[in-house]
C-alpha positions as CSV (number, residue, x, y, z in Angstrom):
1,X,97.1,69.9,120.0
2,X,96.0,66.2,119.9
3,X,93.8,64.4,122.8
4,X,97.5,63.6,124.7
5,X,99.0,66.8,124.6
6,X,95.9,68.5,125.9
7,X,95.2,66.2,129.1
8,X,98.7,66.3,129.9
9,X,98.3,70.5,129.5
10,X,95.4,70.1,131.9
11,X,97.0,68.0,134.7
12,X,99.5,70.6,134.9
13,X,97.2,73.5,135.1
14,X,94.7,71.4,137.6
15,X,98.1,71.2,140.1
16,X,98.3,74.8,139.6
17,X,94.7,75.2,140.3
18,X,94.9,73.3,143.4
19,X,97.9,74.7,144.8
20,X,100.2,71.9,145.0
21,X,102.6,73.6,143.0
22,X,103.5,77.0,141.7
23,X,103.6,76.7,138.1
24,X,105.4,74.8,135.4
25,X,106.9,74.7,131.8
26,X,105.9,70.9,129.5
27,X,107.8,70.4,125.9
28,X,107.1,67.2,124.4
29,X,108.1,66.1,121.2
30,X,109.3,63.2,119.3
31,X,113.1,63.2,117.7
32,X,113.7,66.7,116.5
33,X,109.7,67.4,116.7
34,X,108.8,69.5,119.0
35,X,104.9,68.9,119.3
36,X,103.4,70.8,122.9
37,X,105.3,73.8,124.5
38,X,102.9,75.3,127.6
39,X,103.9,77.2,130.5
40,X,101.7,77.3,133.0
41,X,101.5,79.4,136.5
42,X,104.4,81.0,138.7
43,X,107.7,81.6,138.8
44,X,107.6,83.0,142.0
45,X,104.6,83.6,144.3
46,X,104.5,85.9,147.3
47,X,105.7,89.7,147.0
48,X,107.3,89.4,143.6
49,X,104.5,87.8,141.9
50,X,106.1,86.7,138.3
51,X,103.9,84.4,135.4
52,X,105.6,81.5,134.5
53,X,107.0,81.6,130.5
54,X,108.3,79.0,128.1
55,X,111.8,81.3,128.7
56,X,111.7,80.7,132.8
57,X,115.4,79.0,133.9
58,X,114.7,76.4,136.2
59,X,117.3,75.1,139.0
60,X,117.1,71.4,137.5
61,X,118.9,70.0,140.9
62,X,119.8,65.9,139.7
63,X,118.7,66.5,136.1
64,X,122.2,67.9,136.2
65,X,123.7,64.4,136.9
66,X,121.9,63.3,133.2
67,X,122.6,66.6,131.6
68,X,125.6,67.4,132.4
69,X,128.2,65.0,133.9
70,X,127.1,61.7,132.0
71,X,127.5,63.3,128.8
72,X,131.0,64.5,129.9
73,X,131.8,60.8,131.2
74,X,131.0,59.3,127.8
75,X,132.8,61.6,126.0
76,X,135.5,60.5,128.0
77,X,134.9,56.5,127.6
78,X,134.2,57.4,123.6
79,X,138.0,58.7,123.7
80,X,139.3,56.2,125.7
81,X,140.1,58.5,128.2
82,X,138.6,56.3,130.8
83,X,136.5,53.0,130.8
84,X,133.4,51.4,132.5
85,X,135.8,49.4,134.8
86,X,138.3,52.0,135.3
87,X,138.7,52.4,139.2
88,X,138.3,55.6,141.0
89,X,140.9,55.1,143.3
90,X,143.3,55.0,140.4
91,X,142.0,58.6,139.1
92,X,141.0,59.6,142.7
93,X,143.3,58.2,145.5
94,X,141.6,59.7,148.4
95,X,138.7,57.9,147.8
96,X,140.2,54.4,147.8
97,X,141.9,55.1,151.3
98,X,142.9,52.5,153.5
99,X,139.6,50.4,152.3
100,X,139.9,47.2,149.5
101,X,135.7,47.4,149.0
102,X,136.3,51.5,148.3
103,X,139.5,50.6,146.2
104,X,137.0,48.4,143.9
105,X,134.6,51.2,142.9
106,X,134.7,51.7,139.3
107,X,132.9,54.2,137.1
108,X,130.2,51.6,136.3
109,X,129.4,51.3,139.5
110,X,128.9,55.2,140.2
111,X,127.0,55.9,137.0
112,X,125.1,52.6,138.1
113,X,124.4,54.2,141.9
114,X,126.0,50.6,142.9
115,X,129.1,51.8,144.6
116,X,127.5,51.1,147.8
117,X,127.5,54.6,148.5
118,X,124.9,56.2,150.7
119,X,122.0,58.4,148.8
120,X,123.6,61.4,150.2
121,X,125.4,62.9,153.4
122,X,124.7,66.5,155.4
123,X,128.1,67.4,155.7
124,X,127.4,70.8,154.2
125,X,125.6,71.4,158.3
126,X,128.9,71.2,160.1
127,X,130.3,74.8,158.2
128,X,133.2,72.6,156.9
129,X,135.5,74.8,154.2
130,X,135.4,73.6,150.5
131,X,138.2,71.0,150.7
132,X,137.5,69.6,153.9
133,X,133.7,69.0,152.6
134,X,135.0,67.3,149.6
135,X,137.5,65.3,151.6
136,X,134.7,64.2,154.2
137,X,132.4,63.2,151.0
138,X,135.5,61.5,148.9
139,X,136.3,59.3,152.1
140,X,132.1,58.3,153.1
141,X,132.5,54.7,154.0
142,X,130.3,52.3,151.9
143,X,126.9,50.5,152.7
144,X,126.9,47.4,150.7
145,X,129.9,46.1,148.7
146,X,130.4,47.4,145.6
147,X,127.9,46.2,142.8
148,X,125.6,44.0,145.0
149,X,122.6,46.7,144.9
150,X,121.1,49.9,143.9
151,X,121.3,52.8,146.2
152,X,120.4,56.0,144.4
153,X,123.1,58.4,145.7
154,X,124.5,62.0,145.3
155,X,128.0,61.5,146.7
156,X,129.1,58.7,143.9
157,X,128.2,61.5,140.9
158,X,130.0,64.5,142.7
159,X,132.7,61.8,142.5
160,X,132.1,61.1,139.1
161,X,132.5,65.1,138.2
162,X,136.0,65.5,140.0
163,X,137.0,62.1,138.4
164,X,136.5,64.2,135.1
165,X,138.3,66.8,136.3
166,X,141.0,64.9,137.3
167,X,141.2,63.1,134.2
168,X,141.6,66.4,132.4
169,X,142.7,69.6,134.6
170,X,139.6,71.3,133.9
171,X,136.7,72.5,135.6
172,X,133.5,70.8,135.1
173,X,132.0,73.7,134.0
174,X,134.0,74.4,131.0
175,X,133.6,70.8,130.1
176,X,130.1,70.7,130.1
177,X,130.3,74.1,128.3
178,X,132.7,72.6,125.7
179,X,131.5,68.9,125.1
180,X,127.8,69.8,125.9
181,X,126.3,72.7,125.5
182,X,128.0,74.4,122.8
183,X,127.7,71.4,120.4
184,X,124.0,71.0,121.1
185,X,123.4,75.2,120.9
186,X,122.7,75.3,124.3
187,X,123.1,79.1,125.3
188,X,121.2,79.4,128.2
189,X,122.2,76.1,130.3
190,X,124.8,76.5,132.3
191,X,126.0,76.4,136.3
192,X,124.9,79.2,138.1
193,X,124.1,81.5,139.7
194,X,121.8,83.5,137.5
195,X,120.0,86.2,137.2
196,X,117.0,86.4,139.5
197,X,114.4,87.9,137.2
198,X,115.2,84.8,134.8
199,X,114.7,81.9,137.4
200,X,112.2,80.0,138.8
201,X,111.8,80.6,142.8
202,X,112.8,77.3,144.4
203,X,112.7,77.1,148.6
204,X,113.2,79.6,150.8
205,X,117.2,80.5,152.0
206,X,118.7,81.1,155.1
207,X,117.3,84.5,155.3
208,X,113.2,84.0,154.5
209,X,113.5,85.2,151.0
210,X,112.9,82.2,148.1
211,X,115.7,81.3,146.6
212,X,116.4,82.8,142.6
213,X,119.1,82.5,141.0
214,X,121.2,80.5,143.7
215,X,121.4,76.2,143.8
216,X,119.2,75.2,146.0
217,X,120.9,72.1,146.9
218,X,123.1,72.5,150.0
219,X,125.7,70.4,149.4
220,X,126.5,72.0,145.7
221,X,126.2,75.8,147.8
222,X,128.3,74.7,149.9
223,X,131.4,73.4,148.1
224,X,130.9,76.9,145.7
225,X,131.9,75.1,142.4
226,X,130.4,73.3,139.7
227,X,129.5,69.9,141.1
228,X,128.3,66.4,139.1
229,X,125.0,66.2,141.0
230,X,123.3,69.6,141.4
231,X,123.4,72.9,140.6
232,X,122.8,73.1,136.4
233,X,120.2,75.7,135.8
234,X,118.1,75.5,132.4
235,X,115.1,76.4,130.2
236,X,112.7,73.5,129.2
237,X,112.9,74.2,125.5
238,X,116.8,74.0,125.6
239,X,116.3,70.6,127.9
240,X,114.4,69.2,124.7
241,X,117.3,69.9,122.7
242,X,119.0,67.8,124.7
243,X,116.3,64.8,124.3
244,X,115.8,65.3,121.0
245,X,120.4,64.7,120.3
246,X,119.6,61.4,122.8
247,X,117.2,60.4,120.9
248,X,118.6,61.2,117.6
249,X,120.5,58.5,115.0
250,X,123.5,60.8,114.4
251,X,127.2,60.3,114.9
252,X,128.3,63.3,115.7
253,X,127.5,64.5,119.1
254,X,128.1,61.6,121.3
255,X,128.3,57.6,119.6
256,X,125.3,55.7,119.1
257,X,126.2,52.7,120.5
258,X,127.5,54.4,123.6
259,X,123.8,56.5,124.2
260,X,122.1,53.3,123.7
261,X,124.6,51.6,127.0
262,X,123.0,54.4,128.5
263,X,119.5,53.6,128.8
264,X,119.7,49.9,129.1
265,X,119.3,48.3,132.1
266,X,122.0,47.1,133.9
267,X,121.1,46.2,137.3
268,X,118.0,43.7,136.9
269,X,118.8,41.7,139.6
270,X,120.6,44.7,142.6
271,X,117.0,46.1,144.3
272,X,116.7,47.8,141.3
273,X,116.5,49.5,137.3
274,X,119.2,51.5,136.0
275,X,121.1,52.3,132.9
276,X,123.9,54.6,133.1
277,X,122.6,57.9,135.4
278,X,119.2,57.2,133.6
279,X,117.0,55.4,135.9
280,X,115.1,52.3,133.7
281,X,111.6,51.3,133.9
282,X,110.1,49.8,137.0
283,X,112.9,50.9,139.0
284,X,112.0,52.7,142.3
285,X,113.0,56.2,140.5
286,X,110.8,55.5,137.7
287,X,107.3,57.9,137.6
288,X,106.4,57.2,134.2
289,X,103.2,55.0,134.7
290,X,102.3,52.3,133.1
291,X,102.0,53.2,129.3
292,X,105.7,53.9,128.5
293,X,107.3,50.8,127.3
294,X,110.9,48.7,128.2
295,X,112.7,51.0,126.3
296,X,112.0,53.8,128.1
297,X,114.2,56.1,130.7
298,X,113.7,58.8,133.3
299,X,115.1,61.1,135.7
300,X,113.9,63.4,138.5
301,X,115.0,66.8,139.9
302,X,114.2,67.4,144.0
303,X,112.8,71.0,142.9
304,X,110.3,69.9,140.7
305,X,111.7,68.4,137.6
306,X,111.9,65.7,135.4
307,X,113.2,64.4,131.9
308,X,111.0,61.2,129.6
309,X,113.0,59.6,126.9
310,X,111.8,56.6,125.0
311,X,115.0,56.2,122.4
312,X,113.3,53.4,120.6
313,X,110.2,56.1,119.4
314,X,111.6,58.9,119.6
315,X,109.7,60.4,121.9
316,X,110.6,62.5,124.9
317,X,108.9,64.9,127.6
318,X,110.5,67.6,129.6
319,X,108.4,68.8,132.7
320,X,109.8,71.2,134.6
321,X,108.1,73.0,137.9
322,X,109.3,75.0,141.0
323,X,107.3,72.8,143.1
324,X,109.8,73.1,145.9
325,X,109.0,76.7,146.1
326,X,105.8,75.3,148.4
327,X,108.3,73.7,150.4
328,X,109.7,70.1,150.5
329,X,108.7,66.8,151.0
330,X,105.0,67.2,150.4
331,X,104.3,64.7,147.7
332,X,102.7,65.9,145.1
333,X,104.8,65.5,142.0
334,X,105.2,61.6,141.6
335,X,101.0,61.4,140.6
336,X,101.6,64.9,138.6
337,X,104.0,63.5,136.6
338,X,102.6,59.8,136.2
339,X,99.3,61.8,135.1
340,X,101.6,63.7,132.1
341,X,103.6,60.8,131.1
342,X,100.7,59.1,130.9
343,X,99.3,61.2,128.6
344,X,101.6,61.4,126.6
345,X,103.5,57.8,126.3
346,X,104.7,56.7,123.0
């Protein structure tokens, strides 16, 4: 373990230390080389007191948006199935409506998060059934015309999923499963729920007890089907797969050309960075710190996690923690992760 790998090792054990989070699972590596694989801490703290191991699922929360419905979106633009300036409204009519700014959303713009689309909506509070919830989020007015700025948001990738499953009459489960995981050898990623012995605790439910097995994301609960912006549970050593096919030269998973579109910025000049799902660097998203370079991309989970992939080196991170098993909102991950990345940066 080189000078990198083991300060990175030791911020993630000092945050364990200290309390601010529950425990953790790093994999770094560069193209197929895996070169650091620690877990650190709990799963779960409390009454069922259970160490963190390299094996732990996690509830990734948005990592799913990266994981699993880009991929399934570029398979589709790599067979023509649909393109970057498709509309939605002509694969989705109820989300055009009556509205010529909603009728111009196109794909780019939700895998861009410049639909004008708010970040997200709690329409999951109001005890709505599944298809009025998905009607109330298909017909969420905009905040800025479409393509004029970056607004981070939820509701334009659960769009994006049912767009896929519009295109094809199929769940978005089966083709994640089918386009994603099963080409990459991906057994133990998939929607949930999951067993609770095999999952990170996130944040407490409805009824006290930590949630294990269950999305913690209420919106994705509460529309009870595989969704494009939440709800993809995963270990960290199957998450590096994944890094390692991004940041691979081969053909035969997803095109080249298409995965490099992916991580190129696109939005210099809208508030903020982004490629396609992948946030750039220097956008607001961005927790890499200051040592990654241009090339790089990131994205975040709310419970705790977060995927590093620098395509031009090769190199990639996956940090994974239950930190919203501690609760939300208390602002410790963005300096725990900058402290890994930094460590280990290309």
């Amino acid at each position: 373990m080189g000078t990198g790998e083991r300060a990175a090792v030791r911020a993630l054990q000092q945050a364990v230390s200290a309390g601010t989070t529950p425990g953790g699972v790093l994999v770094a590596g560069r193209g197929a080389d895996v070169e650091l694989i620690e877990a650190v801490g709990w799963a779960e703290c409390g009454e069922r007191m259970r160490p963190m191991t390299t094996d732990t699922l996690f509830d990734v929360a948005s990592l799913t948006k990266v994981v699993a419905t880009l991929p399934v979106i570029l398979r589709l633009l790599a067979d023509g199935e649909l393109a970057l300036d498709t509309r939605v409204a002509e694969v989705l009519p109820a989300f055009g409506g009556a509205s010529p700014a909603r009728s111009a959303v196109d794909v780019e713009h939700l895998l861009t998060h410049t639909s004008g689309l708010p970040a997200h909506r709690e329409y999951w509070r109001l005890g709505l059934s599944r298809d009025a919830l998905r009607e109330r989020l298909l017909a969420e007015p905009l905040r800025a015309r479409p393509g004029t700025r970056v607004c981070y948001s939820d509701i334009g990738f659960l769009a994006l999923g049912w767009v896929a499953e519009a295109l094809t009459g199929r769940a978005l489960d089966r083709l994640v499963g089918d386009w994603v995981l099963a080409p990459l050898g991906l057994r133990r990623t998939g929607y949930g729920p999951r067993p609770e012995a095999d999952v990170a605790a996130t944040e407490a439910g409805p009824d006290g007890r930590p949630r294990t097995g269950s999305v913690h994301d209420e919106t994705a609960a509460a529309l009870g089907v595989p969704v494009g912006h939440a709800g993809l549970f995963a270990p960290a050593g199957e998450l590096a797969t994944y890094l390692a096919a991004w940041a691979s030269a081969s053909e035969d998973w997803l095109p080249r050309a298409l995965r490099d579109a992916a991580t190129r910025d696109r939005t210099r000049r809208l508030g903020g960075h982004r490629g396609l799902g992948w946030a750039a660097r220097h956008d607001g998203h961005d927790q890499l710190g200051d040592a990654w370079p241009p090339t790089a991309v990131f994205h975040s989970g709310f419970t705790g996690t977060s995927l590093a992939l620098d395509p031009a080196s090769g190199r990639w991170v996956v940090l994974l923690t239950n930190d919203v098993h501690f609760g939300r909102g208390r602002g410790f991950m963005k300096p725990l992760r900058r402290a890994v990345h930094t460590a280990l940066a290309p």
